[in-house]
ZAVEXFI-994262 format. One record per residue (C-alpha): x, y, z. Coordinates in steps of 0.001 Angstrom, whole numbers, plus 500000, padded with zeros to 6 digits. Layout:
% residues N
XYZ;...
% end
This chain:
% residues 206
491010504427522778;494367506430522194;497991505324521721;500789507388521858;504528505858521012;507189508354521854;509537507534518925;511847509520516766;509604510077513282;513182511218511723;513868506900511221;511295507672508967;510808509094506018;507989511270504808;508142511173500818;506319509392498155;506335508292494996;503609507193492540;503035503809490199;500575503381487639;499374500702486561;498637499420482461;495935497608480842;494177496879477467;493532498967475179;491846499342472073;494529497670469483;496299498932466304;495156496381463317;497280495968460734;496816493869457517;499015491819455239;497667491163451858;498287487760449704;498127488645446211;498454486281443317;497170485515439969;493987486187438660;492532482815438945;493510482283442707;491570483216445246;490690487014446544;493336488615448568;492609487719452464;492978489928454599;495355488701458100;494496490981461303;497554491528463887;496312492996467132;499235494864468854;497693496239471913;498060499719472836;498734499638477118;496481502994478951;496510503732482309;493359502530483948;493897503603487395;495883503906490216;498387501383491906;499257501896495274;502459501033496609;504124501371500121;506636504221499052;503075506934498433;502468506325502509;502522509885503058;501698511027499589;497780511112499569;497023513644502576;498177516937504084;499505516979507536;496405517886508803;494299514644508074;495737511246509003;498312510060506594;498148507188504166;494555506830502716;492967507860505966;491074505812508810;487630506052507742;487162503786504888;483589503128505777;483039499093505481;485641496511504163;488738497819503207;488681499698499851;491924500058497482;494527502561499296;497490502664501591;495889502200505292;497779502067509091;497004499902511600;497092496629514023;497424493130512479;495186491260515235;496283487905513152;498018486644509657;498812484306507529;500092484163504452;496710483631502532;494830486308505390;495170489600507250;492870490414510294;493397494402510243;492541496831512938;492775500070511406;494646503184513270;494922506652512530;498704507566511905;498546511701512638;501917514119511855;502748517768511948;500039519969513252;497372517315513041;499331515226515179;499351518254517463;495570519348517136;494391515611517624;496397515166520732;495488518285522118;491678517614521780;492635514728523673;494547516690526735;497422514714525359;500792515768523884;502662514532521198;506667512976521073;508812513531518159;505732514839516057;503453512044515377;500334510552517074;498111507566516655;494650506783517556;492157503865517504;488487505181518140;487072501935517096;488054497917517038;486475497004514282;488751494242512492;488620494136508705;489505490562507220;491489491149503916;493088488809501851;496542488451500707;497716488570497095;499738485031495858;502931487544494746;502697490091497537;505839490769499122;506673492296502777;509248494627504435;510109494102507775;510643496649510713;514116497833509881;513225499546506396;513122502417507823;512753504680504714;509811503187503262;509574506438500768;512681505199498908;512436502025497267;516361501889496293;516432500888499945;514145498042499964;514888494914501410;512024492634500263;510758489674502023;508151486849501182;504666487302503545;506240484459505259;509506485192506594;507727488639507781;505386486869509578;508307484672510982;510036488055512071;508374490962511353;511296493161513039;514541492456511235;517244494179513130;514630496561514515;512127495414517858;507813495647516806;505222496044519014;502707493621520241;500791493479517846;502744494721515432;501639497715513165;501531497652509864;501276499754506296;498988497604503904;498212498756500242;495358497044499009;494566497098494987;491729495075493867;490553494408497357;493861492604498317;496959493178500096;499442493453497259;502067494777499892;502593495470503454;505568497070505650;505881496917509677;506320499892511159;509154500296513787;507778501496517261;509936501117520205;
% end
C-alpha cells in the first residue's frame, strides 16, 4: 500500500533540536560536626546528600522530527521498529485515541532524494518533495503519558518550539486541525520515551 499527498513540504519545517534528559547521580556528602566538651558525647557526624543530576539518555521531543536520519532513509526514527513501539520520534495513522490510548499505524514519511528513489521504485512520482508509504497495517497500541501535551494541524513549524501552540490530548482529539483541515485518519508525529507517548503533533495534509 502507497500514499502520496501532493502538498507543499515548505509549510514545514525541516530542523531539529535536541533535549536531554537528567537523573540521579551519585551525591556530594558533606558533614557538619557537633563539638563540645570533653565529657559530652563524640562528635556525630550529619550526612547532606546534594545530588549531582547526569544525563542518562536521550529525550525525544517533536522539534528532532527530522533530526535522526539523512534524506535518504525515512525521517523521524524510521518505520521499522520491529515489535511494539520502542522510544523515538515515529510517523503514522492514528486508527483510534483517547486520552489514556493511541492505536498507531506506522508510515514511512520519505524527503529529498529518498522521497524520489522510493517513489520511483514504485513507478510513482513525487509532489513538492516528500512521499509516504504504508507496506504493512500492523497497529501498535501505545499508551499515553498523564502530562503529555498535543499540537494540532496548524503548527506548521514543528522544528521551532518558540512557535508552539500547546494543547491538552483532549482538545486535539476534539480538533486535531486548528485553523488547518487533517486527513481521515489523521496523521500524526508521536515521541515515545519510556514506552509512552509523551507528545504528539498532527501533521497538515490537504
Amino acid at each position: 500500500m502507497r500514499f502520496k499527498y501532493p502538498a507543499a513540504l515548505a509549510a514545514i519545517a525541516l530542523a531539529a533540536g535536541l533535549t536531554a534528559c537528567g537523573g540521579g547521580g551519585t551525591p556530594n556528602i558533606t558533614y557538619t560536626i557537633t563539638s563540645g566538651p570533653s565529657s559530652t558525647a563524640s562528635p556525630v557526624a550529619t550526612p547532606i546528600a546534594t545530588p549531582t543530576p547526569v544525563v542518562t539518555g536521550h529525550f525525544y521531543t517533536l522539534d528532532e522530527t527530522w533530526s535522526l536520519s539523512p534524506q535518504t532513509v525515512p525521517q523521524g526514527s524510521g518505520c521499522a521498529p520491529g515489535s511494539g513501539l520502542p522510544d523515538g520520534i515515529w510517523f503514522g495513522q492514528v486508527t483510534s485515541w483517547s486520552t489514556t490510548q493511541i492505536a498507531f499505524d506506522m508510515e514511512c514519511w520519505w524527503t529529498g532524494s529518498g522521497a524520489l528513489a522510493t517513489a520511483a521504485a514504485r513507478g510513482d512520482e513525487v509532489n513538492n518533495d516528500y512521499y509516504i508509504t504504508n507496506d504493512a497495517t500492523t497497529v501498535r497500541l501505545v499508551s499515553v503519558a498523564g502530562d503529555a501535551f498535543a499540537l494540532k494541524a496548524d503548527v506548521l513549524n514543528i522544528s521551532d518550539t518558540s512557535s508552539w501552540v500547546t494543547h491538552t490530548v483532549a482538545q486535539v482529539i476534539a480538533d486535531p486541525g486548528g485553523t488547518m483541515p487533517v486527513g481521515n485518519p489523521p496523521i500524526v508525529w508521536l515521541a515515545v520515551n519510556g514506552g509512552v507517548v509523551t507528545s504528539f503533533a498532527v501533521q497538515f495534509v490537504p
